[in-house]
C-alpha positions as CSV (number, residue, x, y, z in Angstrom):
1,X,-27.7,-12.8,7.3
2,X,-25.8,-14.1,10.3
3,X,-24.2,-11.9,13.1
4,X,-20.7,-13.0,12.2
5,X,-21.6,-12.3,8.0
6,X,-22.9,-9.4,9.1
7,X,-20.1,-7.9,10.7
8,X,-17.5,-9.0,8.0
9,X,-19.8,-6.9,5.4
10,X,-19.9,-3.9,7.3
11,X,-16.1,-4.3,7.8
12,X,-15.3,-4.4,4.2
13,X,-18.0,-2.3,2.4
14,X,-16.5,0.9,2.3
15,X,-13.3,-1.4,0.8
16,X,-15.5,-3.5,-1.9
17,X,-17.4,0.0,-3.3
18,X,-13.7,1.7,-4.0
19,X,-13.3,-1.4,-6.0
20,X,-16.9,-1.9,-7.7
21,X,-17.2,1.5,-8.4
22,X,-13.6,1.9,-10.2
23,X,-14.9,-0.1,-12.7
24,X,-11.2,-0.4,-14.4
25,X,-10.3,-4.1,-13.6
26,X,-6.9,-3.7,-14.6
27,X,-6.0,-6.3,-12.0
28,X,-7.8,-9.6,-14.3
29,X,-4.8,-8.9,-16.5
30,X,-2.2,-9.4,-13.8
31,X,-3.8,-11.9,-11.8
32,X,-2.3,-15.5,-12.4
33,X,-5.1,-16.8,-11.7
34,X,-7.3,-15.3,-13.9
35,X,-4.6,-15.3,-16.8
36,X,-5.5,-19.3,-16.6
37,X,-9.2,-19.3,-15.9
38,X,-10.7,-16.4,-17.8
39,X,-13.4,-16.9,-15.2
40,X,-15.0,-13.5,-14.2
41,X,-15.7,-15.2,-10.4
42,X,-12.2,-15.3,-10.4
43,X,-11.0,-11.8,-10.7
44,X,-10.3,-9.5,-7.6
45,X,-13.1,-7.4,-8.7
46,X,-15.3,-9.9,-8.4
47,X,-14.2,-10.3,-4.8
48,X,-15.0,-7.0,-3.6
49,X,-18.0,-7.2,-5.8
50,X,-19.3,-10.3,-3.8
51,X,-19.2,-7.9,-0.5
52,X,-21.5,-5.4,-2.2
53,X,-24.3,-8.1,-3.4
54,X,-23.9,-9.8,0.4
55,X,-24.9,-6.5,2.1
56,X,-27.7,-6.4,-0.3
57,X,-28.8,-9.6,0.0
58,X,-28.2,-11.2,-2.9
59,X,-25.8,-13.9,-2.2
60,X,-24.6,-15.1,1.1
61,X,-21.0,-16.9,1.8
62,X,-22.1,-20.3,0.9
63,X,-22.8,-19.0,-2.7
64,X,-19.1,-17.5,-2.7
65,X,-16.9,-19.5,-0.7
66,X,-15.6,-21.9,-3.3
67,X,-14.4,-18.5,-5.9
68,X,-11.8,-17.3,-3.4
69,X,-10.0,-20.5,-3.6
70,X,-9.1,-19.2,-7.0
71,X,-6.0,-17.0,-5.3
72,X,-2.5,-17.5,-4.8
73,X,-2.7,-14.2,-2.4
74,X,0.5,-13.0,-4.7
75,X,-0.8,-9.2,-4.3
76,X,-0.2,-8.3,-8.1
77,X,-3.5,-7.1,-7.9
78,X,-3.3,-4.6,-5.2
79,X,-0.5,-3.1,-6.8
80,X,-2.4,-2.8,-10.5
81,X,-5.2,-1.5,-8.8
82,X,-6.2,2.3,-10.1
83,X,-7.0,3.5,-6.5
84,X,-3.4,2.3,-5.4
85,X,-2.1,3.6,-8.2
86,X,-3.3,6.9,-8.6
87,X,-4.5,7.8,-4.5
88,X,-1.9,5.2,-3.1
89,X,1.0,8.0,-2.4
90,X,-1.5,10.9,-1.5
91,X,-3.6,9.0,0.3
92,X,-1.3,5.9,1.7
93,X,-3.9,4.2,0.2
94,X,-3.4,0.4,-0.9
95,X,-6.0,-2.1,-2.1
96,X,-6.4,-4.6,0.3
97,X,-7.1,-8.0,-1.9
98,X,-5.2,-10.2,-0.4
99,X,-6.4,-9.2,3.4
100,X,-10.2,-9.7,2.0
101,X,-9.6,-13.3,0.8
102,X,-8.1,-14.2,4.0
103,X,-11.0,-12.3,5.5
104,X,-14.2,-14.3,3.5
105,X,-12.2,-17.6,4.0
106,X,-11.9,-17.4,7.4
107,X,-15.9,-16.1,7.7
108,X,-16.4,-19.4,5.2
109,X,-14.4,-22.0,8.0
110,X,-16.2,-19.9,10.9
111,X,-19.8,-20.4,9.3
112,X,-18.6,-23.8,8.7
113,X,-17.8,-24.5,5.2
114,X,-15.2,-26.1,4.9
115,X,-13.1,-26.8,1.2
116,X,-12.3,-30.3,1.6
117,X,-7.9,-30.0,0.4
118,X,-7.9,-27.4,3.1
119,X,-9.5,-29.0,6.0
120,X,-7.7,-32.3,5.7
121,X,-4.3,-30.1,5.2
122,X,-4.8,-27.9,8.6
123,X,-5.8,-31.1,10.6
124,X,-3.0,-32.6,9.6
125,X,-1.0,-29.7,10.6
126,X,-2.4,-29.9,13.9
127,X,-1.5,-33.5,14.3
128,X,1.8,-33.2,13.1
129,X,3.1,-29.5,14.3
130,X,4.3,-29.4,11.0
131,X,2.4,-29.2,7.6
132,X,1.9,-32.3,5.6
133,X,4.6,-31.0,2.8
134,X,3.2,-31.7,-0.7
135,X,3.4,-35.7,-1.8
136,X,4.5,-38.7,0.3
137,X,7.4,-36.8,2.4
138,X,6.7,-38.6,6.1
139,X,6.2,-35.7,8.6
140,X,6.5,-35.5,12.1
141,X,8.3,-33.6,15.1
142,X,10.4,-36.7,15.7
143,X,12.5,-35.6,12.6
144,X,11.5,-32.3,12.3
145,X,15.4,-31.4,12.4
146,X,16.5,-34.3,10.7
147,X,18.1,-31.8,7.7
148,X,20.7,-30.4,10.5
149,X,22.8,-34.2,10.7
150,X,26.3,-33.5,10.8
151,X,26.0,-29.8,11.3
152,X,26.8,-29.7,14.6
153,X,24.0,-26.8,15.1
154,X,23.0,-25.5,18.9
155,X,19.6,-25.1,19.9
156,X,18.9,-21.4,21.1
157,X,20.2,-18.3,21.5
158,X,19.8,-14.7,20.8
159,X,19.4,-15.9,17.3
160,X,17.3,-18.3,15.7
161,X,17.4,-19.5,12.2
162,X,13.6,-20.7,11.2
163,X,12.9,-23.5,8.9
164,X,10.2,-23.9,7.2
165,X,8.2,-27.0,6.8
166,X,9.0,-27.7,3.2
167,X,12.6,-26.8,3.7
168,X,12.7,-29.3,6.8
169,X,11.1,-32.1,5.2
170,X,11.5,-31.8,1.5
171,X,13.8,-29.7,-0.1
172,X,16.3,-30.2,2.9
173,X,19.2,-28.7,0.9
174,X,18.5,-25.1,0.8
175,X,18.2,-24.9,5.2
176,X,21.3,-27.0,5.1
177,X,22.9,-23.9,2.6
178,X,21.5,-21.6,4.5
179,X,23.2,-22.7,7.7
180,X,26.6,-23.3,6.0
181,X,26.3,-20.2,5.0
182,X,25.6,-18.5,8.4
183,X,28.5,-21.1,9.8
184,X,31.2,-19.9,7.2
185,X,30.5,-15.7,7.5
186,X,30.9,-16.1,11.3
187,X,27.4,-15.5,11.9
188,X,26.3,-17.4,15.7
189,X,22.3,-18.9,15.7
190,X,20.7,-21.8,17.0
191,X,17.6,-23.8,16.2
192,X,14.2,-24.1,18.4
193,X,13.8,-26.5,20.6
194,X,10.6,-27.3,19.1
195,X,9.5,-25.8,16.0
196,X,6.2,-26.1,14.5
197,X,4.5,-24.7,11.6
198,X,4.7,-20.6,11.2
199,X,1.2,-21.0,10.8
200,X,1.1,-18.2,8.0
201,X,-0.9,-21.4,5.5
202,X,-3.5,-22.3,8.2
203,X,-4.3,-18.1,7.9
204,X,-4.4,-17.9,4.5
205,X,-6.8,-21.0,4.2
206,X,-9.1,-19.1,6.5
207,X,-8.6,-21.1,10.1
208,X,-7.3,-18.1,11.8
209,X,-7.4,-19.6,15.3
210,X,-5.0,-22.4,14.7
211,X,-3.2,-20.0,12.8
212,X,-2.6,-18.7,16.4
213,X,-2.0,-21.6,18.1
214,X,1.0,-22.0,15.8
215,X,2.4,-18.4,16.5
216,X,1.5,-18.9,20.3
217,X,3.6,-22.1,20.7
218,X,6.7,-20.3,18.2
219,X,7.0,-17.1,20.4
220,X,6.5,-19.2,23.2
221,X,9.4,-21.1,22.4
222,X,11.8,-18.5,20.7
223,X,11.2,-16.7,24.5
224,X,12.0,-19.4,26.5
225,X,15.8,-20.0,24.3
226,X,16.4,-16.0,24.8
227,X,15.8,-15.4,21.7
228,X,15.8,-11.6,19.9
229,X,16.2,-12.2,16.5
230,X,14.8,-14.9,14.2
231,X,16.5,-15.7,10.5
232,X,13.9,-16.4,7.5
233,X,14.6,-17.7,4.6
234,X,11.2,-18.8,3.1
235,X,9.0,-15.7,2.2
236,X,6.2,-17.4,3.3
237,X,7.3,-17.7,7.0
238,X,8.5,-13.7,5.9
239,X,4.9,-12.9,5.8
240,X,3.6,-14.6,8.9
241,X,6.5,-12.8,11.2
242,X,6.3,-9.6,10.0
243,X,2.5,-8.9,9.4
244,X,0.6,-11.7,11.0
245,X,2.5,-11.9,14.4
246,X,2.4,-8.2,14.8
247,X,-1.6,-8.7,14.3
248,X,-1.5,-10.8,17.6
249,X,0.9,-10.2,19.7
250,X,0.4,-6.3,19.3
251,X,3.4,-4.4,21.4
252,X,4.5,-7.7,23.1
253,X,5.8,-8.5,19.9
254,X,9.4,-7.4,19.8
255,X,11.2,-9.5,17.8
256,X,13.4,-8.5,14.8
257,X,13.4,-10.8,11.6
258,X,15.7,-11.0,9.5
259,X,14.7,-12.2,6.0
260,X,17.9,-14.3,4.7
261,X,18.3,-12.9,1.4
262,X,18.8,-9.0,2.6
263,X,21.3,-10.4,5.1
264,X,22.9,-12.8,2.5
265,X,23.2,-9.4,0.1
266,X,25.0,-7.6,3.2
267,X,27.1,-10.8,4.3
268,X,28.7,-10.4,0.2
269,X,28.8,-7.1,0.6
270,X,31.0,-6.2,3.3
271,X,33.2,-9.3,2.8
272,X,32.1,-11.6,5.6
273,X,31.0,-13.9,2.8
274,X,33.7,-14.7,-0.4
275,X,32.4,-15.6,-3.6
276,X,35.2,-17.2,-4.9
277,X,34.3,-20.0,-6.7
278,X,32.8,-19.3,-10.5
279,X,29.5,-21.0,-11.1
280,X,29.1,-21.3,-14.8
281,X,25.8,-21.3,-15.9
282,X,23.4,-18.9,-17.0
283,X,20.8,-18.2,-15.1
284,X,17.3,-16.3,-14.7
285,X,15.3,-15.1,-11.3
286,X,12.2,-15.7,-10.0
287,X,10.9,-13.2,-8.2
288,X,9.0,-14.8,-5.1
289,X,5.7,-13.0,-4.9
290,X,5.9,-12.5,-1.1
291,X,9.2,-11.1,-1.3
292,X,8.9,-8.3,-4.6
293,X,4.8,-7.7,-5.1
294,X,4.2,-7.8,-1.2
295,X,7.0,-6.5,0.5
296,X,9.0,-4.7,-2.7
297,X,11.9,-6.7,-2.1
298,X,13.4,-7.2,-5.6
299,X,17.0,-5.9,-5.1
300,X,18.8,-7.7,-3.2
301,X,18.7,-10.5,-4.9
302,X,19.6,-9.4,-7.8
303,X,22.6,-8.0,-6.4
304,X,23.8,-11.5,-5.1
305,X,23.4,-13.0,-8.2
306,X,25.4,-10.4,-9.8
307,X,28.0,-11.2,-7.5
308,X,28.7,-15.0,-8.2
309,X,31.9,-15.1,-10.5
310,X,31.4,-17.2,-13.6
311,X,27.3,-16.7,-13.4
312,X,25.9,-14.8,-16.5
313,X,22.6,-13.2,-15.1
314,X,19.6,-12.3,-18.1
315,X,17.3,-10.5,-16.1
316,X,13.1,-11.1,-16.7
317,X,11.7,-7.7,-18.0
318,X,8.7,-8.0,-16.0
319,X,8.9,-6.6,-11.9
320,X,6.5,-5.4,-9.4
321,X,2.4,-6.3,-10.5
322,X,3.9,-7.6,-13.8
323,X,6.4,-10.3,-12.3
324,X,5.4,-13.7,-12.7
325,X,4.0,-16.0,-10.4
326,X,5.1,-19.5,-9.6
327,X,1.2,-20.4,-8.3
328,X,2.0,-22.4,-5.0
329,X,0.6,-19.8,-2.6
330,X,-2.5,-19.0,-0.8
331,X,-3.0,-23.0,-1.0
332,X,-3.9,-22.6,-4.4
333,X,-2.1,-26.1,-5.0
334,X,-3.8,-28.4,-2.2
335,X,-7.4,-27.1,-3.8
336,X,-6.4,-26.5,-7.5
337,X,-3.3,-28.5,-8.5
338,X,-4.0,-27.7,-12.0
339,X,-4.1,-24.2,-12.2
340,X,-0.8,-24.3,-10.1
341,X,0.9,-26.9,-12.8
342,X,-0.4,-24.3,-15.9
343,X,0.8,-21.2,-13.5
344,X,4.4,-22.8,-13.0
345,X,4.2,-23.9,-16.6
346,X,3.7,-20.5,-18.2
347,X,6.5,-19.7,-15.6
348,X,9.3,-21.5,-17.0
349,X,8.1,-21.0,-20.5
350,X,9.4,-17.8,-20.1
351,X,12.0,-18.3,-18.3
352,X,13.5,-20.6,-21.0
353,X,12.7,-18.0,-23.9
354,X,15.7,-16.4,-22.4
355,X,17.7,-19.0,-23.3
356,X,19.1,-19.8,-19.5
357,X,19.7,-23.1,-18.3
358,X,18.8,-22.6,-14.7
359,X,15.8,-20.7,-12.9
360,X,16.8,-19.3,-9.3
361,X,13.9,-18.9,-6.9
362,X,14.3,-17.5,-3.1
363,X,11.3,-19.2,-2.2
364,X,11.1,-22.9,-1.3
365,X,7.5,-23.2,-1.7
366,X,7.9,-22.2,-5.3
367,X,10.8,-24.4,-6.9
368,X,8.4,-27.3,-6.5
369,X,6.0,-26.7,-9.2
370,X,8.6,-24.9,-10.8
371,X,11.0,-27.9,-10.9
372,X,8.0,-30.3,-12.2
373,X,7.1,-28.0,-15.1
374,X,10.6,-26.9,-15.8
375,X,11.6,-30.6,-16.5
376,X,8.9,-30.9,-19.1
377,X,10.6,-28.4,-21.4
378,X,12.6,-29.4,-24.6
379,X,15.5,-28.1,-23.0
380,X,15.3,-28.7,-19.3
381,X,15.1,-26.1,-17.3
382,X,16.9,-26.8,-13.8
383,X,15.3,-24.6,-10.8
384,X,18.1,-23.9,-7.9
385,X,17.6,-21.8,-4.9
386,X,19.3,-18.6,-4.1
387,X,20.5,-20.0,-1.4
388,X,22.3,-23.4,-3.3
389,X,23.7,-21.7,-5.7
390,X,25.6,-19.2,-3.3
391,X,26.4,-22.2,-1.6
392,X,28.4,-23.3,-4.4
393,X,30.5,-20.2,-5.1
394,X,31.6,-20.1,-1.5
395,X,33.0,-23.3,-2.0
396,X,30.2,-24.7,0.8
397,X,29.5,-28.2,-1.1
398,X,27.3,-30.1,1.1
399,X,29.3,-33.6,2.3
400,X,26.9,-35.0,5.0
């Protein structure tokens, strides 16, 4: 066993027996993953299971690396988990699933092994500042904020509005929303004067350093503009601000961010924003994984879809661990495009059981594979971001 193997084992041991010994595996039923697969190597418990069998001896990372691609890092898991369940509110205990994936991919890329999607993705990153968005969308710094023509938008600022990399190259509508949005309830930002990748995918994957790089060059720049606040609208990007910056920046880190939809809910709620436009259709939510399983964010918007005149809202009957996953995270879909297509699939399946003609996601990340499978039902099923369709009911139709 290697010094770096080694150290990761002895870090998460005491984490992997809670697990192994609990013996329930209550999370293979909520994992989306496993829900596909049926594979035992792909369960959680078979994560922390690995950890005991390494510190014994009996399998090292190279026999394990490949499993832990088999994780969107949704955290449905942590929350189905017996010892969070039952210890988590004496203790303040929480299974830490998602933490130990990142953990054994990053030991994988540092012993060098290497899953061949993943490599080619973070290199490009690194070329490009920005992440090669899923498909044949050109991506470069040059046109990085291409999606802001006509918008008349500063750059800096006390506060920043962050667009992420599949928002600035391919689904370009929902930043331009967002920022009419911002523009119309009086709310002053600017943009970066160079923004790269959050970096939050390039953790995940396991290459923690240029993970870093990424936030270095970010704070960097959202310090130099005088900036105090940053505006988030993809939960992804929600993530890496809120838990992985912290992680690296320690006390230095004082910025606050602001995820879009809370400040969307609060913009409707004390008038700044009017919703006066009805939008009829009838519609369902998708509740991003990042936003309601990892961070319990589930209310808010809810409450701005109840507010859209017009709208007819049938709410899914499955929150927190139960909540569905769209299966775009944790890189799942560079590596494993077919268990994100029969993920996204069950997905809308359900979603159209409830006989709605539109799916509204708050993550941009996830209305791709949901807009792919959604057009493949008998009756099409149209995926709109929160975000658009707000857009729409303040009377902000995009003319660029």
């Amino acid at each position: 066993m290697s010094s770096t193997e080694r150290e990761f084992v002895e870090q998460w041991r005491n984490a992997a027996y809670n697990c192994y010994s609990s013996g329930h595996k209550f999370c293979r039923e909520v994992c989306p993953v496993t829900q596909v697969t049926r594979n035992e190597v792909h369960t959680p418990t078979a994560f922390h299971a690995n950890v005991v069998a390494m510190e014994k001896g009996l399998l090292s990372i190279e026999d394990v690396a490949r499993d832990y691609v088999h994780c969107t890092q949704c955290g449905a898991c942590e929350l189905r988990c017996p010892n969070t369940l039952f210890t988590g509110d004496f203790y303040r205990f929480r299974t830490r699933t998602v933490q130990l994936v990142k953990a054994v991919r990053a030991l994988a890329v540092d012993s060098g092994i290497h899953q061949p999607g993943w490599q080619r993705w973070v290199e490009e990153t690194n070329r490009q500042k920005s992440e090669p968005v899923l498909g044949d969308v050109p991506v470069s710094q040059e046109h990085v904020r291409d999606w802001a023509a006509g918008l008349d938008l500063p750059v800096g600022g006390e506060t920043i509005l962050f667009c992420d990399c599949e928002g600035a190259f391919h689904r370009t509508s929902v930043p331009r929303a967002a920022a009419r949005i911002l523009q119309a309830a009086g709310v002053e930002f600017g943009l970066m004067r160079e923004q790269w990748c959050c970096g939050g995918p390039a953790a995940e994957m396991g290459y923690a350093e240029r993970a870093r790089e990424f936030a270095r060059h970010n704070v960097e720049d959202w310090r130099a503009v005088g900036a105090k606040r940053i505006i988030v609208f993809d939960p992804h990007d929600y993530i890496s601000f809120t838990e992985d910056y912290p992680s690296y920046f320690g006390d230095e880190y004082d910025f606050e961010i602001v995820l879009f939809v809370e400040l969307l809910a609060e913009l409707i709620r004390t008038g700044r924003l009017a919703l006066t436009r009805p939008v009829e259709r009838v519609v369902t939510y998708h509740d991003a994984c990042r936003l309601n399983k990892r961070k319990g964010i589930h209310e808010a918007p809810r409450e701005v879809l109840r507010a859209i005149p017009g709208l007819t809202f049938k709410d899914v009957d499955h929150v927190t661990q139960w909540s569905y996953c769209s299966g775009a995270g944790g890189g799942l879909s560079i590596e494993r495009p077919d268990l994100t297509a029969e993920i996204s699939r069950r997905r809308v399946e359900q979603a159209g059981g409830l006989g709605v003609d539109t799916l509204v996601s708050a993550c941009v990340w996830s209305e791709r594979p949901l807009t792919e499978q959604g057009g493949k039902l008998d009756q099409p099923l149209e995926v709109m971001d929160l975000l658009e369709i707000v857009a729409l009911s303040a009377g902000l139709e995009d003319t660029p």
